[in-house]
Legacy VTK file of the C-alpha trace (Angstrom):
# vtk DataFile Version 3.0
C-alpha trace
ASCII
DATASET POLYDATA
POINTS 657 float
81.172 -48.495 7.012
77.470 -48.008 5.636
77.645 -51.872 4.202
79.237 -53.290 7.040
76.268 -52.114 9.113
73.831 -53.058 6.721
75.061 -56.921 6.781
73.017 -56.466 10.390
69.383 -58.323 10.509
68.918 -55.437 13.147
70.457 -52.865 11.207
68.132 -53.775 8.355
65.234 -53.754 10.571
66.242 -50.442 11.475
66.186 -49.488 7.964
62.641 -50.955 7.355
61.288 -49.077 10.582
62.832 -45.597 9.141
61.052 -46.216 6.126
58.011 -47.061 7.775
57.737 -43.680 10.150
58.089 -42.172 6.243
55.053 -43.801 5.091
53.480 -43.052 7.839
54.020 -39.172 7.864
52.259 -39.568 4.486
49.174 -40.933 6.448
48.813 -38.260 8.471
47.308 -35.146 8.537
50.166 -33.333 9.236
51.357 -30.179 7.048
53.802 -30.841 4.121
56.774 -29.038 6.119
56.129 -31.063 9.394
56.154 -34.250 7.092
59.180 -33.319 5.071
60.889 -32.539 8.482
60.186 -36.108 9.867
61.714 -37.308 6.500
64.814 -34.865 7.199
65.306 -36.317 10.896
64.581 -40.142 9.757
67.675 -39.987 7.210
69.582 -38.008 9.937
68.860 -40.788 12.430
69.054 -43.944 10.373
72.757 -42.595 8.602
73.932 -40.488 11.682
74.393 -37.577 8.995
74.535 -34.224 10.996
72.050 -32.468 8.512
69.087 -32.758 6.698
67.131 -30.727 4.383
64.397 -30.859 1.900
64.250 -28.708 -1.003
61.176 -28.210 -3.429
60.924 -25.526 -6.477
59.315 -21.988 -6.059
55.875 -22.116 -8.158
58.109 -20.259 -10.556
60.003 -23.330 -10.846
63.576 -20.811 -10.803
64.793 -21.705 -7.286
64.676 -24.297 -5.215
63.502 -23.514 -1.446
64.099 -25.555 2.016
60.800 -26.798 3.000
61.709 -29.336 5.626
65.364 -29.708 7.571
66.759 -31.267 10.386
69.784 -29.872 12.164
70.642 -26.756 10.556
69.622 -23.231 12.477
66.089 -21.669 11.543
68.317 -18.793 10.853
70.703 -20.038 8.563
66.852 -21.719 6.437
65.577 -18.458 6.419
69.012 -16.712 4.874
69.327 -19.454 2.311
65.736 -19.178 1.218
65.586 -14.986 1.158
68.877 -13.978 0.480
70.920 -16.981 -1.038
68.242 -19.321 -2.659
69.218 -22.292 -4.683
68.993 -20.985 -8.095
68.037 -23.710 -10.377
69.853 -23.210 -13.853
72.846 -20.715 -14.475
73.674 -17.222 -12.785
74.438 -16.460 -9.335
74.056 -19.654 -6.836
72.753 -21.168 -10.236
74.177 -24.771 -10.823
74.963 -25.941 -7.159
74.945 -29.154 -6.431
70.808 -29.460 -5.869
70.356 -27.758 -8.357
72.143 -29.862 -10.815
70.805 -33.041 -9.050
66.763 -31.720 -9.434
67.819 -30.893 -13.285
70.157 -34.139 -13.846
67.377 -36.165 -12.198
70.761 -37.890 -10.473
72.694 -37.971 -7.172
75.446 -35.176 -7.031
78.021 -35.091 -4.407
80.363 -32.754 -2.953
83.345 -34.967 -0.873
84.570 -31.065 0.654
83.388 -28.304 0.028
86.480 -26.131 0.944
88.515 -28.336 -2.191
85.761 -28.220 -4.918
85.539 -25.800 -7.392
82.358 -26.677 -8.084
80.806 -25.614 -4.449
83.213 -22.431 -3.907
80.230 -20.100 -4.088
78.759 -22.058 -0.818
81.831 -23.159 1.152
81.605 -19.986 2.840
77.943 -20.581 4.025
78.620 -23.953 5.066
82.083 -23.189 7.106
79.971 -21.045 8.527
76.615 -23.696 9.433
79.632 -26.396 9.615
79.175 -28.609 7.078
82.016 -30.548 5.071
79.996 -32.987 2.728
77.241 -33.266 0.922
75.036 -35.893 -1.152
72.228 -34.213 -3.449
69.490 -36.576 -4.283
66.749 -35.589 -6.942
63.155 -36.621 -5.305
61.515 -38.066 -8.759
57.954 -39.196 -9.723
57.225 -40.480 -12.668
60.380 -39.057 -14.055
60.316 -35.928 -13.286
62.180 -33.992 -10.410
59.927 -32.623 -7.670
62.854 -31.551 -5.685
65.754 -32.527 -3.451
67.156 -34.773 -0.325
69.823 -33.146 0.797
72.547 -34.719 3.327
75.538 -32.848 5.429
78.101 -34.175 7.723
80.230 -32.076 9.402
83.597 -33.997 8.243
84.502 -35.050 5.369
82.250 -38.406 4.357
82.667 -40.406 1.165
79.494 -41.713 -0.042
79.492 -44.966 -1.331
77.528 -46.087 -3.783
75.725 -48.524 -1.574
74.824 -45.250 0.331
73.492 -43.602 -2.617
71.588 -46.267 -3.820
69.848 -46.042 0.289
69.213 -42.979 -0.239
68.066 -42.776 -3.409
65.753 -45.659 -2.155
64.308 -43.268 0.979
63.765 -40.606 -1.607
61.702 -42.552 -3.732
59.616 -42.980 -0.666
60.344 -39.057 0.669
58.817 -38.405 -2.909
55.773 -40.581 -2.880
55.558 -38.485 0.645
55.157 -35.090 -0.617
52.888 -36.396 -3.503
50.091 -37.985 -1.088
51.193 -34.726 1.185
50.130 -32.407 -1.525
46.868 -34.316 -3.103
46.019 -33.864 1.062
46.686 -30.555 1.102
44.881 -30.240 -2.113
41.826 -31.983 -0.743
41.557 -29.789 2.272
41.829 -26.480 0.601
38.943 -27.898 -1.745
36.930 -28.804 0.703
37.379 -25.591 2.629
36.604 -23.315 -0.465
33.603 -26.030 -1.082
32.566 -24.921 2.766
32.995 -21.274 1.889
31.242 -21.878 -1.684
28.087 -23.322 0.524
28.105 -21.334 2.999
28.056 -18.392 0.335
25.659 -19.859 -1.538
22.812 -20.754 1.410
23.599 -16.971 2.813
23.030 -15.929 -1.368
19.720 -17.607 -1.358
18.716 -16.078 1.603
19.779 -12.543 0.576
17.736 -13.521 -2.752
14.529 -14.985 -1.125
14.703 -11.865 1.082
15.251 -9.349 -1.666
12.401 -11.086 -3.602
9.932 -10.725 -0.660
10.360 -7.317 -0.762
9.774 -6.979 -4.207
6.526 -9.376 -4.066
5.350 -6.829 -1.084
5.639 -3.799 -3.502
7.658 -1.987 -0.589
9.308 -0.019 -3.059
13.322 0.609 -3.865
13.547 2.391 -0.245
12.890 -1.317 1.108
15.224 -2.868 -1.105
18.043 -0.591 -0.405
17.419 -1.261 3.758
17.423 -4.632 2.670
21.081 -4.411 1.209
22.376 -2.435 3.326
21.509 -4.606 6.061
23.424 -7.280 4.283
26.368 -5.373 3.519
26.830 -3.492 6.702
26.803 -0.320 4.241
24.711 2.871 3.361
23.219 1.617 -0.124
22.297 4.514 -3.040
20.190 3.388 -5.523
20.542 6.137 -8.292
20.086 6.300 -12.059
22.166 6.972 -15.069
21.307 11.195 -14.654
22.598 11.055 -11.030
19.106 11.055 -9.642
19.004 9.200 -6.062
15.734 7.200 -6.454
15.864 5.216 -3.063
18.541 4.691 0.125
19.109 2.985 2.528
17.117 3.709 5.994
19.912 5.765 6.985
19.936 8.011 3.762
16.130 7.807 2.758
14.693 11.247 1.203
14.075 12.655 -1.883
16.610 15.897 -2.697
17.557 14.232 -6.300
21.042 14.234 -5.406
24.013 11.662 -4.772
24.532 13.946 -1.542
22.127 12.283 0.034
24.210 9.620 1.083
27.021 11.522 2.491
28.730 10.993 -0.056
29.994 13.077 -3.512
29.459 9.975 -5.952
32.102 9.658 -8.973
30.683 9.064 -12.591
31.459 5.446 -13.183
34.176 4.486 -15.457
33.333 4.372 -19.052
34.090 0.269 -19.134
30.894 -0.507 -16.792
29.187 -0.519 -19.624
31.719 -3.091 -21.187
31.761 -5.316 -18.297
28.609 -4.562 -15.999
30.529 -5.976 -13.065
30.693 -5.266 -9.467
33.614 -2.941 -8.711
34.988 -1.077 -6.122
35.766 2.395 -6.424
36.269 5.719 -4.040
34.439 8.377 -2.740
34.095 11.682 -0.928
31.921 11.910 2.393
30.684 14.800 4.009
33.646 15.698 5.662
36.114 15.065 2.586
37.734 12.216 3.892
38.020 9.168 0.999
35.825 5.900 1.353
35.679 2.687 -0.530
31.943 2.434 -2.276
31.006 -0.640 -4.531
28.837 -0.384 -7.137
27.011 -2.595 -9.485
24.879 -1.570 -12.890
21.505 -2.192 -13.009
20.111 -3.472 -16.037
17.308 -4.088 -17.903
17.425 -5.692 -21.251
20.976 -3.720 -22.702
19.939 -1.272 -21.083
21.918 0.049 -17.869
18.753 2.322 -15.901
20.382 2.413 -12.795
23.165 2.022 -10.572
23.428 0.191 -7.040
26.130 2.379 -4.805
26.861 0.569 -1.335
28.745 3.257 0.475
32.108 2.548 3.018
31.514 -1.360 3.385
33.135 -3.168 6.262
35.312 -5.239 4.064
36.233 -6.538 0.522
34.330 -7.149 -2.366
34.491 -10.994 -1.587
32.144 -14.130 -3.206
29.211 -12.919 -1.337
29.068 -9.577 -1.399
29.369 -10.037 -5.059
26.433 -12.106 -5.016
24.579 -9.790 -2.818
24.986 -6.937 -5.682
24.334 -8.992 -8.489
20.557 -10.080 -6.765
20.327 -6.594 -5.715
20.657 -5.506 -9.275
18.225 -8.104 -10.253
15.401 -7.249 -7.777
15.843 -3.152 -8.778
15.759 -3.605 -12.287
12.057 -6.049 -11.660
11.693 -3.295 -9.733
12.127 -0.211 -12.173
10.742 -2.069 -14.776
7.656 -2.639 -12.141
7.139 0.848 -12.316
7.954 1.661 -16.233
4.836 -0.596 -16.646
2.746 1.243 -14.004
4.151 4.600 -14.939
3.212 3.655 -19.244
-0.419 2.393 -17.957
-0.833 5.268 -15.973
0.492 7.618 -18.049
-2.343 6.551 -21.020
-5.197 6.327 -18.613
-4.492 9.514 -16.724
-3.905 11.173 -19.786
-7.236 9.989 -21.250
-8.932 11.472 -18.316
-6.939 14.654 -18.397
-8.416 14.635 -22.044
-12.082 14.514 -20.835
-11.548 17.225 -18.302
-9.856 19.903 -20.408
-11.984 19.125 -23.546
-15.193 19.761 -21.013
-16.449 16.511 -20.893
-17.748 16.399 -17.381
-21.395 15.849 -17.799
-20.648 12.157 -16.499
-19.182 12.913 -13.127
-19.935 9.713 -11.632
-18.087 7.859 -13.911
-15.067 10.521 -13.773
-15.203 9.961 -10.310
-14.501 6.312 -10.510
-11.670 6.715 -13.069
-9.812 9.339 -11.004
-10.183 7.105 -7.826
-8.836 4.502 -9.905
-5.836 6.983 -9.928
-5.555 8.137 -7.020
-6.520 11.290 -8.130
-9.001 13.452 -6.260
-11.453 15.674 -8.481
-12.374 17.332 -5.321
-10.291 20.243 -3.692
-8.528 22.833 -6.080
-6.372 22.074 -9.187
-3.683 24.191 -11.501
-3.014 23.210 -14.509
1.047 22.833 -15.556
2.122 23.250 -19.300
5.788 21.531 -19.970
7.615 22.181 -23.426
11.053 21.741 -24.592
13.019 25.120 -25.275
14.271 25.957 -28.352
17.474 25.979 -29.471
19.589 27.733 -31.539
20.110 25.507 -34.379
17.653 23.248 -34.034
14.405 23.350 -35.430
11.058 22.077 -33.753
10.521 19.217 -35.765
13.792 18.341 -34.744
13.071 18.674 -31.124
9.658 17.041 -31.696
11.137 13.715 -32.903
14.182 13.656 -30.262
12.444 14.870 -27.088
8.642 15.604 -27.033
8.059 11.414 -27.371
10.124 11.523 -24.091
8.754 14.253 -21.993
4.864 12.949 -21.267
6.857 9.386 -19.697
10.056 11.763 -18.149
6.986 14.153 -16.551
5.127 11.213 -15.315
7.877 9.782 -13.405
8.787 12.365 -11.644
5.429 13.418 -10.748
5.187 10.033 -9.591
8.333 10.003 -7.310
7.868 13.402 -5.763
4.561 11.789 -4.703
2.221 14.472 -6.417
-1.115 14.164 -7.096
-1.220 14.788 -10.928
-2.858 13.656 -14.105
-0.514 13.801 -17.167
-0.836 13.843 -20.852
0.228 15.104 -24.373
-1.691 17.478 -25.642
-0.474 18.965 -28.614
3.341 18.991 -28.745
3.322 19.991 -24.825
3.101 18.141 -21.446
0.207 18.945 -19.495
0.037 17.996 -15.114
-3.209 18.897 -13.710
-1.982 18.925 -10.046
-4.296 18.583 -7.324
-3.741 20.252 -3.612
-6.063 20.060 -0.874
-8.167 23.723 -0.189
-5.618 25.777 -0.656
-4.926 29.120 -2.588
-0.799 28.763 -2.102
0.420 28.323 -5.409
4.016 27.124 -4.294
3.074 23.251 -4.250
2.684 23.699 -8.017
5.522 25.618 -8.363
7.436 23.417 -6.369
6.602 20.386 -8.616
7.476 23.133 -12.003
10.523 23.697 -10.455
11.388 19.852 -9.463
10.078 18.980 -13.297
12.575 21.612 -15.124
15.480 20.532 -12.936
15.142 16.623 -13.379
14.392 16.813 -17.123
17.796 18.957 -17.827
19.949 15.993 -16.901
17.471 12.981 -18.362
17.460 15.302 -21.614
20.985 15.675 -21.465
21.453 19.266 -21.389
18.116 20.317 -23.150
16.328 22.445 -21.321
12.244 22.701 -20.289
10.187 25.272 -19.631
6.808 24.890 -17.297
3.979 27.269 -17.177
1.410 27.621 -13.796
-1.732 28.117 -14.556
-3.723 29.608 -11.758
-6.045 27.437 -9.271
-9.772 26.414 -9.522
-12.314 25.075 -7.289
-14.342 24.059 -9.385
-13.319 21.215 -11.844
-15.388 22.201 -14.672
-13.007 25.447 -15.000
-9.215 23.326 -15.276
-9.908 24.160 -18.917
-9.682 27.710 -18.085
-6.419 27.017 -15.893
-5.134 24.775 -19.192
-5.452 27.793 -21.379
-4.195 30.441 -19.089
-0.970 28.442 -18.412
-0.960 27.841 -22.146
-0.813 30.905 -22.857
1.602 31.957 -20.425
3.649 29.553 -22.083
3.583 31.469 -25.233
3.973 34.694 -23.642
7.737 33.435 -22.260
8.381 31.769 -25.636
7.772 34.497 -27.621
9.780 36.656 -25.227
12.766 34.595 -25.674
12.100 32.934 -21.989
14.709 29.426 -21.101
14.590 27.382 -18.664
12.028 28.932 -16.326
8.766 28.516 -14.385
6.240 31.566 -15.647
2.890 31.877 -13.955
0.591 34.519 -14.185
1.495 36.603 -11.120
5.006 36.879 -13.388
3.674 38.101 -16.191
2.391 41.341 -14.266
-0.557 43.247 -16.324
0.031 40.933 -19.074
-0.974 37.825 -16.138
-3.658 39.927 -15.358
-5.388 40.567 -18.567
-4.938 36.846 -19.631
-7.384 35.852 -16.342
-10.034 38.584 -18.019
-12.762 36.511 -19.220
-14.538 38.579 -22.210
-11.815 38.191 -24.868
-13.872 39.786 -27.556
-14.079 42.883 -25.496
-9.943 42.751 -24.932
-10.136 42.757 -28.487
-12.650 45.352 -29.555
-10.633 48.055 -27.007
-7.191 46.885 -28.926
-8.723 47.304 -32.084
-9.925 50.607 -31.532
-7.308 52.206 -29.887
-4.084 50.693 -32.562
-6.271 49.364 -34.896
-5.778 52.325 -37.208
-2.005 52.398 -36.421
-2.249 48.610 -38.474
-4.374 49.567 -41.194
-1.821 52.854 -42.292
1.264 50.486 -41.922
-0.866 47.840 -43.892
-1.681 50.148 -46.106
0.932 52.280 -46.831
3.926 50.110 -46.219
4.837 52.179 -43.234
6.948 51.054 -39.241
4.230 53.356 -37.155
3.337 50.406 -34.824
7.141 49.407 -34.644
8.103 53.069 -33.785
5.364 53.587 -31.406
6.506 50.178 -29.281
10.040 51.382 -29.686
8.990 55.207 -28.583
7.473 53.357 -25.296
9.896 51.620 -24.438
12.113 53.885 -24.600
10.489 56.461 -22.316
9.426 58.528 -25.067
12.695 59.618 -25.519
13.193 60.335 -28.998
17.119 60.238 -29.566
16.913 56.773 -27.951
13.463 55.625 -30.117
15.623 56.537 -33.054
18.976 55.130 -32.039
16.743 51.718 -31.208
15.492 51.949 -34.975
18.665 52.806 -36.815
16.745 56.551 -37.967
17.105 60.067 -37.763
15.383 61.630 -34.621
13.117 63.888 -36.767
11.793 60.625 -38.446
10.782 59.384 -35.237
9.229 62.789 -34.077
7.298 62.814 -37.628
5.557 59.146 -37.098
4.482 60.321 -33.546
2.920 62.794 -34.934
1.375 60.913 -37.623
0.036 58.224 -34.853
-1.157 60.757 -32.758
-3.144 62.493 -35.351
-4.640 58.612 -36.620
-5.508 58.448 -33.009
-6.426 61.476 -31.669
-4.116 61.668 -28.887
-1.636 63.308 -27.245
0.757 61.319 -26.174
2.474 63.929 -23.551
-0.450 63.237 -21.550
-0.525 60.289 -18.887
-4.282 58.846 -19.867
-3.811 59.016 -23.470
-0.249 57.356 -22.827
-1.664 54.537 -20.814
-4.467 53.532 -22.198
-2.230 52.799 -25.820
0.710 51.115 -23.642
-2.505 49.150 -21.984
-3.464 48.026 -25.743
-0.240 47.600 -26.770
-0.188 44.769 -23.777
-3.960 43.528 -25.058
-2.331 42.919 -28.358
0.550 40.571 -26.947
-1.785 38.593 -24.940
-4.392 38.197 -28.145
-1.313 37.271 -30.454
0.249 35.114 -27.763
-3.510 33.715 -27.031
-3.799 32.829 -31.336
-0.397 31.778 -31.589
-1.259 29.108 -28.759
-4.546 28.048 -30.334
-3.004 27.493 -33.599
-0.253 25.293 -31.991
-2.690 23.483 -30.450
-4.860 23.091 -33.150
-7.670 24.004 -30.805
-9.795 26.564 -32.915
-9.761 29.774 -34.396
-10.302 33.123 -32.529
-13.249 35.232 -33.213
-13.214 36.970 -36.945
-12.309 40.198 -34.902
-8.975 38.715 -33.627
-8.056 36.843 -36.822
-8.115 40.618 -38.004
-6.473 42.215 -35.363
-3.534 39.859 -35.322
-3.769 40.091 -39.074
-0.019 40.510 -40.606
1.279 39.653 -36.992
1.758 35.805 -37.599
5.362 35.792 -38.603
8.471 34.435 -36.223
9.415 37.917 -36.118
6.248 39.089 -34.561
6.326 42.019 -36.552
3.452 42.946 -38.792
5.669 45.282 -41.323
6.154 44.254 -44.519
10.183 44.687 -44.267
9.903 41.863 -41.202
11.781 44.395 -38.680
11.716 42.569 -35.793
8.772 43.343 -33.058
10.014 44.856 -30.086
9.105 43.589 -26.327
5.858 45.481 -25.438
6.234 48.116 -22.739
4.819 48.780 -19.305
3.256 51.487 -17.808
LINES 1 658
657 0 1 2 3 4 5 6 7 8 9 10 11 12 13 14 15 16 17 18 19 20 21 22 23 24 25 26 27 28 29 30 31 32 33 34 35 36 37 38 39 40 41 42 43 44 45 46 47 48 49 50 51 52 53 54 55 56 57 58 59 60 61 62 63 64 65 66 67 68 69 70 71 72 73 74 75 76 77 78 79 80 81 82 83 84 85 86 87 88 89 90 91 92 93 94 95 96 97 98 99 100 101 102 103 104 105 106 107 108 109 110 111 112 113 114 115 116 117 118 119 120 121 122 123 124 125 126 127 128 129 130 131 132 133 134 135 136 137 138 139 140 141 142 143 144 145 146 147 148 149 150 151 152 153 154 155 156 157 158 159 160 161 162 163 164 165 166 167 168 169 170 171 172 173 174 175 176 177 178 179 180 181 182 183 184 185 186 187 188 189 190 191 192 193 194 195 196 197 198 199 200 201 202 203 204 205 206 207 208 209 210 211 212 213 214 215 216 217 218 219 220 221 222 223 224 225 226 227 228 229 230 231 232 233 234 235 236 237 238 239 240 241 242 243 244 245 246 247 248 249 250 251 252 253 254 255 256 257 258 259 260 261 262 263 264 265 266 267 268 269 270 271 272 273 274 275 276 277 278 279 280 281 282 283 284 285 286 287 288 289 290 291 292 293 294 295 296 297 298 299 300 301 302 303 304 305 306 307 308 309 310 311 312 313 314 315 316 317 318 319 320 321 322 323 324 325 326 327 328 329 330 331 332 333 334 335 336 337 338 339 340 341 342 343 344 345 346 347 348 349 350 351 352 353 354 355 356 357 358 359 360 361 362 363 364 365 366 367 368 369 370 371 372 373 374 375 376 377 378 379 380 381 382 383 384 385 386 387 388 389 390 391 392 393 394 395 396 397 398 399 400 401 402 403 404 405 406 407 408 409 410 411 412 413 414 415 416 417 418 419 420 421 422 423 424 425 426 427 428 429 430 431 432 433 434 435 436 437 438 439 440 441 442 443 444 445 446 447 448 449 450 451 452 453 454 455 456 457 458 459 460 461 462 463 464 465 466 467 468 469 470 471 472 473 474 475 476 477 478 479 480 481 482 483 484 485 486 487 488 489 490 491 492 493 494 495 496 497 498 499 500 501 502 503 504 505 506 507 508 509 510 511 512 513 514 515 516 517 518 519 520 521 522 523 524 525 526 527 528 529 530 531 532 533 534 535 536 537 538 539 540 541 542 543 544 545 546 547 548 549 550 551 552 553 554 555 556 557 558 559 560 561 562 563 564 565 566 567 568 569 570 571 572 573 574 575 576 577 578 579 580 581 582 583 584 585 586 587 588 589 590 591 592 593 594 595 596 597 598 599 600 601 602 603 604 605 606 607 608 609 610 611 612 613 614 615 616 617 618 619 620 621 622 623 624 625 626 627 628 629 630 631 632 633 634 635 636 637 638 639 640 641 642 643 644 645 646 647 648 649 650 651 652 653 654 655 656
């Protein structure tokens, strides 16, 4: 028996030193399983029980789970645990004999398992491992169960309560054990994530004082994105809100204003970035169609998301550091952008106060216009061409409207992109309209300009969200004292596509055809004496007598001087169409059957569009009258319907020789 063996000084001593390897497993360094183990094999030892396992709770805290054993088969452990787990509380393998102990907080015992009803549910498991007996004890700590001690023999053992009280006694101690165990355990994984928290945060402040430097260096977002994406391991896309690349990585560097830049087909971010304005990952589509992970981060300044940091297939997760990475990325763009909002709004005013001086003719000072355009960058040297920007109508909108939601924007929207494309531009506001004087080294090739009209119209559709632009090229000049004459050229181009109902497009004059031609024509007043007199009286009968002649005559043009079709045009019989040719003919002396006659009124018909289209402009600038002779000739002509009869037909598109 137990107490006979205990009545041994030796025996006790034996007792002591079991207890002592237990307090020293909780000294070590050992895992908790390799110290619940030792406490398994002491009892086993000490008792010469042929089992010995340790059970703690699931952090659940709905099954208990074998942590440390001696004696039983790896095998059988891992069956028990995954298949057959100690269910603590009712149900299937619920209220066995630990886990009654761990929620009794007392010893339970099974004498034979093959004879209790209690243990029927495991007397097949432990025929099969070979087990007879069993003594549960509950490990507590400050009253509460932190597991069990569990004890087999393979006969049948009765467990006196001497026994019990031993090993309740060792289990106190097993207990204090996987306590200490734990708070070691504890200790070590903090001061491995304290480690990895340093470690993160020295490589952050590098990646910050690195990022920074850039920044102070004024290498530009290109810089900053090599920068990242030297950290990350990944192709970084610095884009903004539109889907506008503005900068890459020195893999993807270029200017093509599109997310393809990368690679990559960029997704629009999901709508709760603005919620959150976290790091995330999300997915892509390279070149090839093949998916890759991307992260990307908001960039914002104020409450104001401007941009958006994409770091394209990284190498791994979106762990501590990488998040840091993107949040000083983010920080360093938006210092960045808002770097050049400043620069941009400065430049903007001063470039647009000399843009001011050199269309209004006030070049007398050249050496001091010198100085101000160096200041620029700008070269008054060379050839310029002179760009008009306005918004397009819309149906349903009026231009006050427009004024209010889009014209404020459009001088700042031009300058920036001027500014990215690298072009060597002034721009201002001048009267409801964006004006670039671009400057090009010698050369007569007007496709720079275009180029930058064509860049300027695309950009601005998706930063106005959907509105549309139109850009007019004035033609170049070598001489700086005639940009005016470029300014009012492409201004009046400009009118020329509005009034013809022109969206969306870059006009210059070698589009306009004759009508280009004639606006380039210098001596306006004698344009305007040569329109005069040749449909001059056509306007005075109309005026006069309340009659369409003008109206018929453009319709008659246009439509090849084919009657039927003048008259199906104008909703009126055929004969009334042949009896107002007639009529105009006789006012003007002509015959229009014959090819001079018939040109040289199609080639004022043309004169009168640019002269209207040349007023119209003036008086939407505000920039003077015409001479008394236009103001007469145009006389009746100022509607929106361009007409000049009093029933406000609509006036038709002029035609062309």
């Amino acid at each position: 028996m137990v107490t006979d063996r205990l009545a041994s000084n030796a025996e006790f001593r034996e007792l002591l030193a079991g207890v002592a390897r237990i307090s020293a497993a909780v000294n070590t360094v050992e895992p908790l399983g390799n110290v619940l183990s030792t406490v398994a094999e002491t009892i086993c030892g000490f008792l010469d029980y042929d089992f010995s396992a340790v059970l703690l709770p699931d952090p659940t805290n709905q099954i208990l789970l074998i942590q440390g054993f001696h004696g039983l088969s790896p095998a059988y452990v891992e069956t028990v645990n995954s298949q057959k787990p100690f269910r603590i509380g009712t149900g299937p393998y619920g209220e066995g004999p630990s886990s009654r102990a761990f929620r009794s907080l007392q010893p339970v015992v099974i004498r034979d398992f093959l004879h209790d009803p209690g243990a029927s549910p495991w007397a097949g498991v432990a025929i099969e491992q070979g087990y007879a007996s069993l003594a549960a004890i509950p490990l507590i700590v400050s009253g509460q169960a932190i597991g069990t001690m569990n004890s087999y023999t393979r006969s049948i053992h009765d467990f006196a309560p001497e026994e019990i009280l031993l090993l309740s006694t060792v289990a106190n101690q097993a207990a204090s054990a996987i306590v200490a165990a734990r708070l070691r355990e504890q200790e070590r994984a903090t001061i491995v994530s304290l480690e990895s928290a340093r470690r993160v945060l020295e490589r952050s402040e590098e990646i910050h004082r690195e990022l920074t430097a850039v920044v102070l260096a004024d290498a530009g977002l290109n810089a900053i994105a090599s920068a990242l994406g030297r950290t990350l391991a990944g192709r970084v896309v610095i884009d903004d809100t539109a889907g506008v690349v503005l900068a890459g990585s020195a893999t993807d560097t270029g200017h093509e204003g599109s997310a393809m830049l990368a690679g990559a087909s960029l997704p629009m971010p999901p709508p709760d970035l603005l919620d959150d304005r976290q790091p995330r990952v999300l997915t892509c589509i390279d070149a090839a169609g093949t998916e890759i992970p991307a992260f990307l981060a908001p960039v914002t300044i104020g409450r104001e998301i401007v941009a958006r940091l994409w770091v394209l297939d990284p190498p791994g997760e979106l762990g501590a550091l990488e998040r840091r990475a993107l949040e000083h990325g983010s920080t360093v763009i938006a210092l960045e952008l808002l770097k050049q909002r400043i620069a941009n709004e400065v430049e903007t005013r001063l470039g647009g106060e000399l843009l001011d001086d050199l269309l209004d003719g006030r070049t007398q000072d050249l050496h001091a216009l010198r100085a101000r355009a160096s200041h620029l960058k700008f070269d008054l040297a060379g050839r310029h061409a002179a760009l008009v920007v306005s918004v397009d109508e819309r149906e349903g909108t009026t231009e006050p409207e427009l004024a209010s939601s889009h014209h404020r924007q459009l001088t700042g929207l031009v300058s920036l992109v001027a500014r990215r494309r690298h072009a060597r531009a002034l721009v201002g506001e001048r009267h409801g309209s964006t004006v670039v004087l671009f400057w090009q080294p010698a050369t007569r090739d007007l496709h720079p300009a275009r180029d930058l009209a064509d860049t300027i119209r695309t950009e601005l559709r998706r930063a106005l969200g959907g509105a549309t632009v139109s850009v007019a090229v004035g033609p170049w000049v070598d001489d700086l004292t005639d940009a005016p004459r470029s300014h009012a050229i492409a201004r009046g181009a400009a009118e020329l596509a509005r009034r013809a109902g022109k969206r969306d497009q870059t006009v210059s004059i070698d589009d306009l055809g004759v009508y280009g031609l004639l606006m380039t024509v210098g001596q306006l007043d004698e344009l305007i004496a040569f329109a005069a007199a040749t449909i001059g009286p056509i306007r005075d009968y109309d005026q006069r007598r309340g009659s369409d002649l003008l109206p018929t005559l453009r319709a008659y043009l246009r439509a090849s001087c084919r009657t039927a079709d003048a008259a199906a045009a104008l909703v009126v019989h055929p004969n009334t169409v042949s009896y107002r040719i007639r009529r105009i003919e006789g006012l003007l002396d002509l015959d229009l059957t014959q090819p001079e006659a018939l040109l040289q009124v199609q080639l004022a018909l043309v004169v009168d569009e640019v002269i209207a289209a040349e007023a119209a402009a003036r008086s939407r600038a505000g920039s003077g009258a015409l001479p008394a002779d236009a103001r007469r000739h145009t006389n009746g002509r100022a509607g929106p319907n361009g007409s000049g009869s009093r029933n406000g037909a609509r006036h038709p598109e002029p035609a062309t020789a």
